[in-house]
KOLGU-4560 file (N, C-alpha, C; in nm, 3 decimals, padded with zeros to 5 digits):
<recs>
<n_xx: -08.165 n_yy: 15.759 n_zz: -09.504 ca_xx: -08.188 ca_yy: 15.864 ca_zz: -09.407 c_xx: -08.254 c_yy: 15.983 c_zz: -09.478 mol: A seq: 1 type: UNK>
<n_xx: -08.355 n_yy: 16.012 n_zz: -09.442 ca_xx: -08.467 ca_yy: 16.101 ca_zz: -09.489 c_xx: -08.405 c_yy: 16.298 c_zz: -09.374 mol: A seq: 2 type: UNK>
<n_xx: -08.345 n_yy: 16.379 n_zz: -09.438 ca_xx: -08.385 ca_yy: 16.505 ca_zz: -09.426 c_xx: -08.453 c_yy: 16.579 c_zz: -09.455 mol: A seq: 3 type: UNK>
<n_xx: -08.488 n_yy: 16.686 n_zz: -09.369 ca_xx: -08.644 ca_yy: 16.784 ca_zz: -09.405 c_xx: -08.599 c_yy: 16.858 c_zz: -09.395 mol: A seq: 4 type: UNK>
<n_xx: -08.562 n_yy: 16.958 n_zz: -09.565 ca_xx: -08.428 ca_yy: 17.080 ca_zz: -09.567 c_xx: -08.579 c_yy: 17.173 c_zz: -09.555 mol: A seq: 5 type: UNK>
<n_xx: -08.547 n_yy: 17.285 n_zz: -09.529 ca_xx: -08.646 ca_yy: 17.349 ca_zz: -09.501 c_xx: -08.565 c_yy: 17.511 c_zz: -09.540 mol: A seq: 6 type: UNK>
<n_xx: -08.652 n_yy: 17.571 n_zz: -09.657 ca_xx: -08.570 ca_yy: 17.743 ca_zz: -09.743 c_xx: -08.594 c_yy: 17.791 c_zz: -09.584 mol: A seq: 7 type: UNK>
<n_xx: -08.525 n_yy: 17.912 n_zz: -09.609 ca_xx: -08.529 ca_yy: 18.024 ca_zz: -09.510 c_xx: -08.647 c_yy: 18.083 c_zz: -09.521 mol: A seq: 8 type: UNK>
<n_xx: -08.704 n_yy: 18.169 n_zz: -09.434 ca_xx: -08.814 ca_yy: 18.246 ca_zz: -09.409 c_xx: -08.865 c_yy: 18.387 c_zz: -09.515 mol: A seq: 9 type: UNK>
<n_xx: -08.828 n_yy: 18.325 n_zz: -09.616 ca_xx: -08.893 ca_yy: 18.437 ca_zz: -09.738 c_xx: -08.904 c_yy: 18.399 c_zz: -09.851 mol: A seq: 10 type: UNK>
<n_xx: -08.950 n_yy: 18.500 n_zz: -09.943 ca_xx: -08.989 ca_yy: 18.454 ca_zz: -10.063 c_xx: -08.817 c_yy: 18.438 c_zz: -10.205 mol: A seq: 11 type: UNK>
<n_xx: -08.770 n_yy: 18.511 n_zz: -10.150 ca_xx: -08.650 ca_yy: 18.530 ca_zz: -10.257 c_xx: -08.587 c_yy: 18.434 c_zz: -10.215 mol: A seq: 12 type: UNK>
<n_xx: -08.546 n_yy: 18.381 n_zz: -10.091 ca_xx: -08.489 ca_yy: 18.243 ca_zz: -10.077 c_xx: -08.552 c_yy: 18.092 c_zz: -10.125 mol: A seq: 13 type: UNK>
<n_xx: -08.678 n_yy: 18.093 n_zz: -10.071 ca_xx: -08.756 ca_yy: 17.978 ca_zz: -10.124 c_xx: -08.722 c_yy: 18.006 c_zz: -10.303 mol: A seq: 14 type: UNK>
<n_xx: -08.744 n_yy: 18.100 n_zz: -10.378 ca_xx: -08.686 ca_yy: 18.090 ca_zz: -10.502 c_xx: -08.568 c_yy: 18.095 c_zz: -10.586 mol: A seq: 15 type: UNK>
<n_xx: -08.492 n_yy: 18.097 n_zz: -10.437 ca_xx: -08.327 ca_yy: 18.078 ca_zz: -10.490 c_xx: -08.291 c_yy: 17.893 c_zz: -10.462 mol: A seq: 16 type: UNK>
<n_xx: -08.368 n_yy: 17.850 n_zz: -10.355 ca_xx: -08.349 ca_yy: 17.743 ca_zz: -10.363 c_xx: -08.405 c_yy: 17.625 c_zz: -10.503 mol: A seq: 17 type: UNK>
<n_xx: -08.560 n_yy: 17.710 n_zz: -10.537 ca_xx: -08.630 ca_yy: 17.630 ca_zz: -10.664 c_xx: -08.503 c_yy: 17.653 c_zz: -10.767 mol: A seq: 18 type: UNK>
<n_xx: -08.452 n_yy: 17.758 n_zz: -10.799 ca_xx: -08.344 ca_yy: 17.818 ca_zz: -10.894 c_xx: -08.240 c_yy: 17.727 c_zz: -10.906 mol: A seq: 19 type: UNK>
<n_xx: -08.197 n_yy: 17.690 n_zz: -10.790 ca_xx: -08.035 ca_yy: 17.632 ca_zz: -10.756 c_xx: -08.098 c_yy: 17.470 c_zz: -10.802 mol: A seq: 20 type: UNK>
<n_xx: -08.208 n_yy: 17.439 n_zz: -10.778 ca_xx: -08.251 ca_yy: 17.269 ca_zz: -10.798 c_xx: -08.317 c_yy: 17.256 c_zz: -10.925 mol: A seq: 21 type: UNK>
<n_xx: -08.306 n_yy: 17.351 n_zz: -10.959 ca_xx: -08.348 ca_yy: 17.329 ca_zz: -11.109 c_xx: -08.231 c_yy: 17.320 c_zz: -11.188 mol: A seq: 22 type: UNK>
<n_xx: -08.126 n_yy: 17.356 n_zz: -11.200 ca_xx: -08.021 ca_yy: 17.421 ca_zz: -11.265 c_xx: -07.939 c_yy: 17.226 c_zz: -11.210 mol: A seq: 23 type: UNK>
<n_xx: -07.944 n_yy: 17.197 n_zz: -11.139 ca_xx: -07.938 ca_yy: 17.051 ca_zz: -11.101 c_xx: -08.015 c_yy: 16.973 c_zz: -11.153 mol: A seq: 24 type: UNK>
<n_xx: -08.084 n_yy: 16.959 n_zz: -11.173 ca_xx: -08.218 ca_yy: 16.882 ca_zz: -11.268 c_xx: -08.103 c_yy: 16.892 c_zz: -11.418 mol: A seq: 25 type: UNK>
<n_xx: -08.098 n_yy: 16.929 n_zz: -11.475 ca_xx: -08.057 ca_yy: 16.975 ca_zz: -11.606 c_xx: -07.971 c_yy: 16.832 c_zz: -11.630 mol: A seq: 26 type: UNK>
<n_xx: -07.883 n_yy: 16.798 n_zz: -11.509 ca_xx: -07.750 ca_yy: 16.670 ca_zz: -11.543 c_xx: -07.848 c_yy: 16.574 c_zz: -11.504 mol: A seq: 27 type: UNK>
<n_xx: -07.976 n_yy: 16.540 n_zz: -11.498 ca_xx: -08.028 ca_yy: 16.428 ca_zz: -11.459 c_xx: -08.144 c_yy: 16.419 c_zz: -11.352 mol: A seq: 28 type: UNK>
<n_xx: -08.082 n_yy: 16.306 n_zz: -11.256 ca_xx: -08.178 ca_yy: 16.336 ca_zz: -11.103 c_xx: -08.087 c_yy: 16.419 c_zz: -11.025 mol: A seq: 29 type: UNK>
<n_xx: -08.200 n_yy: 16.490 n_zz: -10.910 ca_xx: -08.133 ca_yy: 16.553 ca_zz: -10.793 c_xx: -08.124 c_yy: 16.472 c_zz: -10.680 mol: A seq: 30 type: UNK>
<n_xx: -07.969 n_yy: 16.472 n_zz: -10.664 ca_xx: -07.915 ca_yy: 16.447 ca_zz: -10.565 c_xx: -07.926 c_yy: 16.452 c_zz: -10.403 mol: A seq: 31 type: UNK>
<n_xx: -07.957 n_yy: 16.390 n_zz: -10.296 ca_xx: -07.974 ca_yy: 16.470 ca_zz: -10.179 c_xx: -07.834 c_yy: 16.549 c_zz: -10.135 mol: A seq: 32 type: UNK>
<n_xx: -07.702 n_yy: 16.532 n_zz: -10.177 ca_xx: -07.607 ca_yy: 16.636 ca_zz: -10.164 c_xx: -07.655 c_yy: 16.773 c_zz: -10.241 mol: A seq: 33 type: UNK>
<n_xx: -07.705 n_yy: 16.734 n_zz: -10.377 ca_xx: -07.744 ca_yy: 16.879 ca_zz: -10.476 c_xx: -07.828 c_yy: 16.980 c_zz: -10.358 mol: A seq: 34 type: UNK>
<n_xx: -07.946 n_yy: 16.875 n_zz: -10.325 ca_xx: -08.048 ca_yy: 16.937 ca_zz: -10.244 c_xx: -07.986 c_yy: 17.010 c_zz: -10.126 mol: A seq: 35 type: UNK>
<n_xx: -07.867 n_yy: 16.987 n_zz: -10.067 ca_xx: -07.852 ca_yy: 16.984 ca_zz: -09.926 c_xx: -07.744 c_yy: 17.139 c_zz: -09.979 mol: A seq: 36 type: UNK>
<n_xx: -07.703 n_yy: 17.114 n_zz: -10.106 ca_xx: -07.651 ca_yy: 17.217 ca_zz: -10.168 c_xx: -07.708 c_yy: 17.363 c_zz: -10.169 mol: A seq: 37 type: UNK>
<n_xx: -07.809 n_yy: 17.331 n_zz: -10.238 ca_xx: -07.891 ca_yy: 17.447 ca_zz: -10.243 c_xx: -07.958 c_yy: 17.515 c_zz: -10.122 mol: A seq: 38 type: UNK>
<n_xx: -07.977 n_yy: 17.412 n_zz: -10.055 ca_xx: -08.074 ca_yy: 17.531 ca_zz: -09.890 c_xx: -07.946 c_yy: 17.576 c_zz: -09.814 mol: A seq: 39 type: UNK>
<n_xx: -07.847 n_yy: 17.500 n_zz: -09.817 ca_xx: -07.722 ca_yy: 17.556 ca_zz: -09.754 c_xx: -07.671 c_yy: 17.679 c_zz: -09.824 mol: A seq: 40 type: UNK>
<n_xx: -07.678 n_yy: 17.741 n_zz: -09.953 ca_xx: -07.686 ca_yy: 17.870 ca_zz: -10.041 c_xx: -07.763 c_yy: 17.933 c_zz: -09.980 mol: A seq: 41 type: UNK>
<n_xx: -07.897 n_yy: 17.890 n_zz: -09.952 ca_xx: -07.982 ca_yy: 17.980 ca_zz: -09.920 c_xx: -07.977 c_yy: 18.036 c_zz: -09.797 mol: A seq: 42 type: UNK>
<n_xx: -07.917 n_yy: 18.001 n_zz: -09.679 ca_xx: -07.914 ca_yy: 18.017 ca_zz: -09.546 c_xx: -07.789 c_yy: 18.093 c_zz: -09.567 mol: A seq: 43 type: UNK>
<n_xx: -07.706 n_yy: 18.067 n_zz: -09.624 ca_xx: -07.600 ca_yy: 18.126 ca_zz: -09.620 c_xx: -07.586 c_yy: 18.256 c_zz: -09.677 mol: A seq: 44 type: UNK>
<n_xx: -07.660 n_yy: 18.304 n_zz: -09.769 ca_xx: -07.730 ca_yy: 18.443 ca_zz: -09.827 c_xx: -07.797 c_yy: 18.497 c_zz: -09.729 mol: A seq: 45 type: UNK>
<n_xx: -07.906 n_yy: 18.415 n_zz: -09.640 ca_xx: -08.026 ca_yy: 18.481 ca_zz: -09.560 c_xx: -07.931 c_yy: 18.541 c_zz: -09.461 mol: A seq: 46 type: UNK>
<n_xx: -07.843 n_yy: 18.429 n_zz: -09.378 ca_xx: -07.781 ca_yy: 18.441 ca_zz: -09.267 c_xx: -07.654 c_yy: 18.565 c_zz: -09.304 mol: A seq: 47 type: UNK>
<n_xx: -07.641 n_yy: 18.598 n_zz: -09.406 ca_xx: -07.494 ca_yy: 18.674 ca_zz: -09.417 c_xx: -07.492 c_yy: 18.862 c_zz: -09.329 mol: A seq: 48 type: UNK>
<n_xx: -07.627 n_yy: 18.889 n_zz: -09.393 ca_xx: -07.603 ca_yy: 19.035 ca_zz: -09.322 c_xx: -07.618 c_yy: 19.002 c_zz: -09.141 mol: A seq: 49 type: UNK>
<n_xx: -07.669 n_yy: 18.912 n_zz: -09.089 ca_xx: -07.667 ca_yy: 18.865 ca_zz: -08.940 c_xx: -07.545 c_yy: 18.866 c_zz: -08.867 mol: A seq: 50 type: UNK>
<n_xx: -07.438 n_yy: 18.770 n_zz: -08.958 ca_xx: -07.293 ca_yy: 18.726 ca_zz: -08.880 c_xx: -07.191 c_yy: 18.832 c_zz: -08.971 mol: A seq: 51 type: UNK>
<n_xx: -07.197 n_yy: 18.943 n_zz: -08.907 ca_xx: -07.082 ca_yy: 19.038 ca_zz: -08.956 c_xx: -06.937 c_yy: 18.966 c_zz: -08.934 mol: A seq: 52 type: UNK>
<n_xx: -06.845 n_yy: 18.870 n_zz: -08.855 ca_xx: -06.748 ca_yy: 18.903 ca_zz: -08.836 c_xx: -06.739 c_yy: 18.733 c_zz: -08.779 mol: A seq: 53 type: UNK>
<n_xx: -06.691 n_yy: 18.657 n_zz: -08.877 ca_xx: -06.631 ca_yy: 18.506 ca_zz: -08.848 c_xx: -06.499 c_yy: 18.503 c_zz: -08.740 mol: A seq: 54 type: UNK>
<n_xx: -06.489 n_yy: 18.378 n_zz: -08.754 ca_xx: -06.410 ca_yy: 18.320 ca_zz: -08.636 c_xx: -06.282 c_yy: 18.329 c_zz: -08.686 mol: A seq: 55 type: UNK>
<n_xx: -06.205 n_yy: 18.369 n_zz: -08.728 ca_xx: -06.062 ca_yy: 18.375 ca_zz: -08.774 c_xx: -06.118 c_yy: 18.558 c_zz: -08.789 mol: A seq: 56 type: UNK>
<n_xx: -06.173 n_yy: 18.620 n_zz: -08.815 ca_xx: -06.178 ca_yy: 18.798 ca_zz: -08.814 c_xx: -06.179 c_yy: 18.786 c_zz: -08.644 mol: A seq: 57 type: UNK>
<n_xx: -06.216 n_yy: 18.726 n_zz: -08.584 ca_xx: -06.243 ca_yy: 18.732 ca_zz: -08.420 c_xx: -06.070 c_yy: 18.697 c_zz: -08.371 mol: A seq: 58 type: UNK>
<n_xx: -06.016 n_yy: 18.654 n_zz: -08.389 ca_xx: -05.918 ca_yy: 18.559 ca_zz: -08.362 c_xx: -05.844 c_yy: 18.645 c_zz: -08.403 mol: A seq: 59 type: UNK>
<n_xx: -05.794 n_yy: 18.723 n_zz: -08.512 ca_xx: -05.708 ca_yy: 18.809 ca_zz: -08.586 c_xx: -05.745 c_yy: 18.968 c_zz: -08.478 mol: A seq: 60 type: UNK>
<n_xx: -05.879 n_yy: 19.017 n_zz: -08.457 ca_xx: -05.857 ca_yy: 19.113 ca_zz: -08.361 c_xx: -05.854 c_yy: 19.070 c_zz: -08.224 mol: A seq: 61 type: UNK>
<n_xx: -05.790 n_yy: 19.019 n_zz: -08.151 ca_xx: -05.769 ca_yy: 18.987 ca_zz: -08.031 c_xx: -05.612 c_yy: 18.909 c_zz: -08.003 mol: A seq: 62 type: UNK>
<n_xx: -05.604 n_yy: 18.868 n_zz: -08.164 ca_xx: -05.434 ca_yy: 18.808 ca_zz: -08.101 c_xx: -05.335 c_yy: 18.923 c_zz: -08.070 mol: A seq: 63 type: UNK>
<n_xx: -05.224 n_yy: 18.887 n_zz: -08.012 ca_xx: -05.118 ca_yy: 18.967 ca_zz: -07.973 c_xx: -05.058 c_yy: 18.991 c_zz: -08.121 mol: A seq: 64 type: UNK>
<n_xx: -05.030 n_yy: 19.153 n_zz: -08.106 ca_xx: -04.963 ca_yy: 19.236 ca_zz: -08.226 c_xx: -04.847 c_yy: 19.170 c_zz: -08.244 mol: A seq: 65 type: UNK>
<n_xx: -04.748 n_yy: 19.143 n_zz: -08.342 ca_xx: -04.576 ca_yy: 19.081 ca_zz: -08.348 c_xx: -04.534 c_yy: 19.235 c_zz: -08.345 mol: A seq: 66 type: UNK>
<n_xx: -04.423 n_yy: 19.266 n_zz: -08.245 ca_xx: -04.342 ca_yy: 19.358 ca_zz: -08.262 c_xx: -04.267 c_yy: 19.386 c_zz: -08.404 mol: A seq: 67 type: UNK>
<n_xx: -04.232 n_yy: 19.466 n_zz: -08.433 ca_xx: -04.156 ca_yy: 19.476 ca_zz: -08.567 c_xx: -04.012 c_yy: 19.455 c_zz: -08.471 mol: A seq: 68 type: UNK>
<n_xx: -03.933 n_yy: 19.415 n_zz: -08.596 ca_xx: -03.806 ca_yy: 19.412 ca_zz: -08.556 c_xx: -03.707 c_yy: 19.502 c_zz: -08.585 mol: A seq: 69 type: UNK>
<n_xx: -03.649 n_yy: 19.581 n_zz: -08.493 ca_xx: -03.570 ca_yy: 19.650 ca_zz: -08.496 c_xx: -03.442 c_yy: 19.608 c_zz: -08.592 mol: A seq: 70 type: UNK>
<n_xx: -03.382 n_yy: 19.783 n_zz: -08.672 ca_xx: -03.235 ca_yy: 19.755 ca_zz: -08.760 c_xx: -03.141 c_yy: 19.700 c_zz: -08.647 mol: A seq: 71 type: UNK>
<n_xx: -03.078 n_yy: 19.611 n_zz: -08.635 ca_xx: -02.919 ca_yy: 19.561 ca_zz: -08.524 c_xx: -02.847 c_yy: 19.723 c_zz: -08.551 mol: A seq: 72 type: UNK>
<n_xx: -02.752 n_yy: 19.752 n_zz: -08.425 ca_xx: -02.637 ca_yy: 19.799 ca_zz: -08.505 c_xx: -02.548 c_yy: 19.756 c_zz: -08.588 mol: A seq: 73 type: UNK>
<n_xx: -02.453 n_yy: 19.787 n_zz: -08.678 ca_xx: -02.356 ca_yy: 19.746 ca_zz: -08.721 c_xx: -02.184 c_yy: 19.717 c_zz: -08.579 mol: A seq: 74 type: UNK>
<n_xx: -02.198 n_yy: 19.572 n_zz: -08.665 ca_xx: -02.085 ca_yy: 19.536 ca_zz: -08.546 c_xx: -01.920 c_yy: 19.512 c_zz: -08.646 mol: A seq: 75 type: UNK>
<n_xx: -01.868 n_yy: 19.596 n_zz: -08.729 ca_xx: -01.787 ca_yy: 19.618 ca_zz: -08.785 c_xx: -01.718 c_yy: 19.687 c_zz: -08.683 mol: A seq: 76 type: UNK>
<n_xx: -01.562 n_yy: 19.645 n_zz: -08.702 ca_xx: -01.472 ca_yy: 19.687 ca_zz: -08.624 c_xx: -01.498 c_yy: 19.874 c_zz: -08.631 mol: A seq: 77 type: UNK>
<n_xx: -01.478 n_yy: 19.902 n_zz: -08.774 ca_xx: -01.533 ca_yy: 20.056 ca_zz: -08.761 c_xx: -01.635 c_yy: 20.169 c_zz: -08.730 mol: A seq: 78 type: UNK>
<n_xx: -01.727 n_yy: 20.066 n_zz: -08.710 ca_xx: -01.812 ca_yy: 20.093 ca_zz: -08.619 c_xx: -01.799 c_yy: 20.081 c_zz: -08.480 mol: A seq: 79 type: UNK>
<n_xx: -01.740 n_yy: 20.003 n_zz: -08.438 ca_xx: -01.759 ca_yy: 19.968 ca_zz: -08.300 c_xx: -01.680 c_yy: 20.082 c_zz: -08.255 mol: A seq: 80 type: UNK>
<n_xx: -01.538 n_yy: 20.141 n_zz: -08.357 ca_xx: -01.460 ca_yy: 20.232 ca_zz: -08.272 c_xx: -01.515 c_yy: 20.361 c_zz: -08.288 mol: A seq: 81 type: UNK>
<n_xx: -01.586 n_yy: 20.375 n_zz: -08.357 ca_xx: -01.653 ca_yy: 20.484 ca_zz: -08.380 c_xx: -01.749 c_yy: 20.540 c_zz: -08.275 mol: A seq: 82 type: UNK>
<n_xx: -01.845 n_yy: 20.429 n_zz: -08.201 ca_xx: -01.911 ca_yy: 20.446 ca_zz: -08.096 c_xx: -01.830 c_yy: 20.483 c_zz: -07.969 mol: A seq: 83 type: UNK>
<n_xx: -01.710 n_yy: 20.394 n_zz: -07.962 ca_xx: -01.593 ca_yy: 20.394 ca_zz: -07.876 c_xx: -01.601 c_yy: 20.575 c_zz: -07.824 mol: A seq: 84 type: UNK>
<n_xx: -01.487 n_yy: 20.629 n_zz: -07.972 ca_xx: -01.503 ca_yy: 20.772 ca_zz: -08.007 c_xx: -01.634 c_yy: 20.853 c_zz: -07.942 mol: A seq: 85 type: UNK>
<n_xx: -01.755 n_yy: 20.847 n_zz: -07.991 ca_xx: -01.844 ca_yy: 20.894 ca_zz: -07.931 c_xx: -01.878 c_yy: 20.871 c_zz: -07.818 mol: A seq: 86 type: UNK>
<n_xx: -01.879 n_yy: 20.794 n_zz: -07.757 ca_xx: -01.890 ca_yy: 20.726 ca_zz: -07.612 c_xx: -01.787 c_yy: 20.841 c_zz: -07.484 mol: A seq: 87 type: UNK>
<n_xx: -01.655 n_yy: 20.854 n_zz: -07.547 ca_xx: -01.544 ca_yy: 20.896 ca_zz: -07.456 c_xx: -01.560 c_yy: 20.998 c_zz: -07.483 mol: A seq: 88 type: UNK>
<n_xx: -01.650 n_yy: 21.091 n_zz: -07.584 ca_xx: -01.650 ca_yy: 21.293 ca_zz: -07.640 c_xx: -01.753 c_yy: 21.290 c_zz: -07.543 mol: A seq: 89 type: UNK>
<n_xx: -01.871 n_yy: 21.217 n_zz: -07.550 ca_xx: -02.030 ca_yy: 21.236 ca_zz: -07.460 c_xx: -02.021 c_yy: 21.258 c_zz: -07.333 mol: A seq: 90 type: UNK>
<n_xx: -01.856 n_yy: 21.148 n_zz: -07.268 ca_xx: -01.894 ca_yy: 21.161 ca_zz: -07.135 c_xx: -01.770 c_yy: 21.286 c_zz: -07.057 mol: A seq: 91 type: UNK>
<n_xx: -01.708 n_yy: 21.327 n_zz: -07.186 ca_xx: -01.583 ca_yy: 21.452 ca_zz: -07.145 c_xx: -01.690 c_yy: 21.543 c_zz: -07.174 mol: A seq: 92 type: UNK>
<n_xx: -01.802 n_yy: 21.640 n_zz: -07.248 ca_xx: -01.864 ca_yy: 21.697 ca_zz: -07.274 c_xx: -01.977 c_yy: 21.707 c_zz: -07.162 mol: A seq: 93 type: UNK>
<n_xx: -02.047 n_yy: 21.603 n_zz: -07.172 ca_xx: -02.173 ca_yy: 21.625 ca_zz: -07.153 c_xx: -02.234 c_yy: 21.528 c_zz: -07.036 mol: A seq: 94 type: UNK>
<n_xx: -02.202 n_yy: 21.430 n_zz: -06.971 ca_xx: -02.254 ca_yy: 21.334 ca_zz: -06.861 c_xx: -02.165 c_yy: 21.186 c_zz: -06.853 mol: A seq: 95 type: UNK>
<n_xx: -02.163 n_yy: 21.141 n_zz: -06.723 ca_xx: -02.061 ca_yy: 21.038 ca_zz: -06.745 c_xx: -02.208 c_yy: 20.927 c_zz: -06.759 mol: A seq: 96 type: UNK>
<n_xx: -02.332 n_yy: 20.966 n_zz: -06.790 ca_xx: -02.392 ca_yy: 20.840 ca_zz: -06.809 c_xx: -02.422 c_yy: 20.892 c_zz: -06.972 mol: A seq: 97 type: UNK>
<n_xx: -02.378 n_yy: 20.751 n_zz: -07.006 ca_xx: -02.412 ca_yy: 20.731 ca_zz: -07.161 c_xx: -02.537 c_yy: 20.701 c_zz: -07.191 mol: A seq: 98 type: UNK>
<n_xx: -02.588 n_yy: 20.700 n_zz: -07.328 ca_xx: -02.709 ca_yy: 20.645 ca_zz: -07.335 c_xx: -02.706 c_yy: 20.546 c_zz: -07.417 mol: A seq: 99 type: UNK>
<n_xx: -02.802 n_yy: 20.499 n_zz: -07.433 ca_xx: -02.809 ca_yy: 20.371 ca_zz: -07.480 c_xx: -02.753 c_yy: 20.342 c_zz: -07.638 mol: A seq: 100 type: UNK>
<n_xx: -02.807 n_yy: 20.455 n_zz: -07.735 ca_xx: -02.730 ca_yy: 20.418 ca_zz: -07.843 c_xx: -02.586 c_yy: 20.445 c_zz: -07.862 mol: A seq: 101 type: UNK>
<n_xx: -02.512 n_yy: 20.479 n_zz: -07.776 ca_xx: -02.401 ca_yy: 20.464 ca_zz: -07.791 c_xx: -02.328 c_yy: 20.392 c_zz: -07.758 mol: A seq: 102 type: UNK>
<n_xx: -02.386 n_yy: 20.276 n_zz: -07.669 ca_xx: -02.359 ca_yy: 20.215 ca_zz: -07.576 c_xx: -02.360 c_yy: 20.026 c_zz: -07.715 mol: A seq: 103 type: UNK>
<n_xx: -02.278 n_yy: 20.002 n_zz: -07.693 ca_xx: -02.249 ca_yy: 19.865 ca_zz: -07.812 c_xx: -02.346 c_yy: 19.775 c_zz: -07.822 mol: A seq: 104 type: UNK>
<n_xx: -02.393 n_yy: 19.658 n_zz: -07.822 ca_xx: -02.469 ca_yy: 19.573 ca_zz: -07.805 c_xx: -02.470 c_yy: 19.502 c_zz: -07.690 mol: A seq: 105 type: UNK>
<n_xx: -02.373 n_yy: 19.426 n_zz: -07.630 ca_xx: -02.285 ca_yy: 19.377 ca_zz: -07.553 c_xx: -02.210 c_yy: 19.423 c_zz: -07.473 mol: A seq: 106 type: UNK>
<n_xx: -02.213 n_yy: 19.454 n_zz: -07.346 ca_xx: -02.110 ca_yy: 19.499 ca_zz: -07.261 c_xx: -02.048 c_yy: 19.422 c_zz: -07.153 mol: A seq: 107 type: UNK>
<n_xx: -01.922 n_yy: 19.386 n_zz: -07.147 ca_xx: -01.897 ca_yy: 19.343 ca_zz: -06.967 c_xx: -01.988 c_yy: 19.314 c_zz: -06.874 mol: A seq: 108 type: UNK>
<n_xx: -02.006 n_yy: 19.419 n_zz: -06.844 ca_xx: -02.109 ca_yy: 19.422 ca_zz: -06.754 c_xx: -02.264 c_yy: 19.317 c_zz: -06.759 mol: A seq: 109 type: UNK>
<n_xx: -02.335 n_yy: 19.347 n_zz: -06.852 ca_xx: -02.396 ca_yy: 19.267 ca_zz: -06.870 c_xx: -02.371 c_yy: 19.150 c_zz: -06.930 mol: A seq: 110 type: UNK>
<n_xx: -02.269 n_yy: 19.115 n_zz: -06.961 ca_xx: -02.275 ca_yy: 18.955 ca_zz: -06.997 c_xx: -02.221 c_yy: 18.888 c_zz: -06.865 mol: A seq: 111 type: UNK>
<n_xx: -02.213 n_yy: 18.967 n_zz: -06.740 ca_xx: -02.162 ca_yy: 18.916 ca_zz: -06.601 c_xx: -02.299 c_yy: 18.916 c_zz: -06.528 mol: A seq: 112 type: UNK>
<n_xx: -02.370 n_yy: 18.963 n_zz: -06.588 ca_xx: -02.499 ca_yy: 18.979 ca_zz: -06.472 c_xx: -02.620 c_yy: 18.819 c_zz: -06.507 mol: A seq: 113 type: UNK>
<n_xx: -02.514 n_yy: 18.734 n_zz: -06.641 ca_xx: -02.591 ca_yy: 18.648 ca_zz: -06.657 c_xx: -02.514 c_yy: 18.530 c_zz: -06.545 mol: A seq: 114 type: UNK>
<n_xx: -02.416 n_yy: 18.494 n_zz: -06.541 ca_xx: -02.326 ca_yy: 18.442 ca_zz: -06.509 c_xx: -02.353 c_yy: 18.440 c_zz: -06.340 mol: A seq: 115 type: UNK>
<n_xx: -02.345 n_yy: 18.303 n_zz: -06.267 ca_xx: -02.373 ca_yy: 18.308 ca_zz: -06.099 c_xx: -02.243 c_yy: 18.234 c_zz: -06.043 mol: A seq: 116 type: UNK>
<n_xx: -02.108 n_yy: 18.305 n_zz: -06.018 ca_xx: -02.021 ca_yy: 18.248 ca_zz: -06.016 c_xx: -01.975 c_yy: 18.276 c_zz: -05.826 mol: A seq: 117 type: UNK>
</recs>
């Protein structure tokens, strides 16, 4: 099977390709892989300032961000009473709705709202 590699459209390529097949010459005969070697260098130099931004750079700006993962609270008994504590000062003080970080991981409540009984 006969290919017709053909340099890119200038002079510094046509002599990067003589360059690259000469430097092949040196171990013997040239190869049609050597050959197919070298114009594929050359296109790939010509073509580089053209294709700013490959297919995995395309793929990387458009996938979905991963959230970072949040610290857990600590679920040590002394912790938990500790929130307890804060929980029962917040709502004698200041509102009977709590907010969320004081509020445990897990509550009653919501582990009933999974449940269809």
């Amino acid at each position: 099977m006969e290919l017709n590699e053909v340099a890119p459209p200038s002079k510094k390529h046509e002599r990067m390709v003589k360059h690259i097949k000469k430097s092949y010459k040196k171990d013997g005969e040239l190869t049609d892989d050597e050959k197919s070697i070298a114009y594929a260098t050359a296109w790939k130099d010509y073509n580089k300032d053209k294709v700013s931004e490959g297919v995995m750079d395309i793929v990387r700006k458009y996938s979905k961000k991963k959230e970072e993962k949040k610290p857990q609270k600590a679920t040590d008994a002394g912790a938990r009473a500790r929130r307890k504590l804060q929980r029962r000062e917040y709502k004698d003080k200041v509102s009977s709705i709590v907010p969320s970080e004081l509020e445990d991981q897990k509550s009653w409540v919501d582990f009933r709202k999974h449940f269809h009984i």
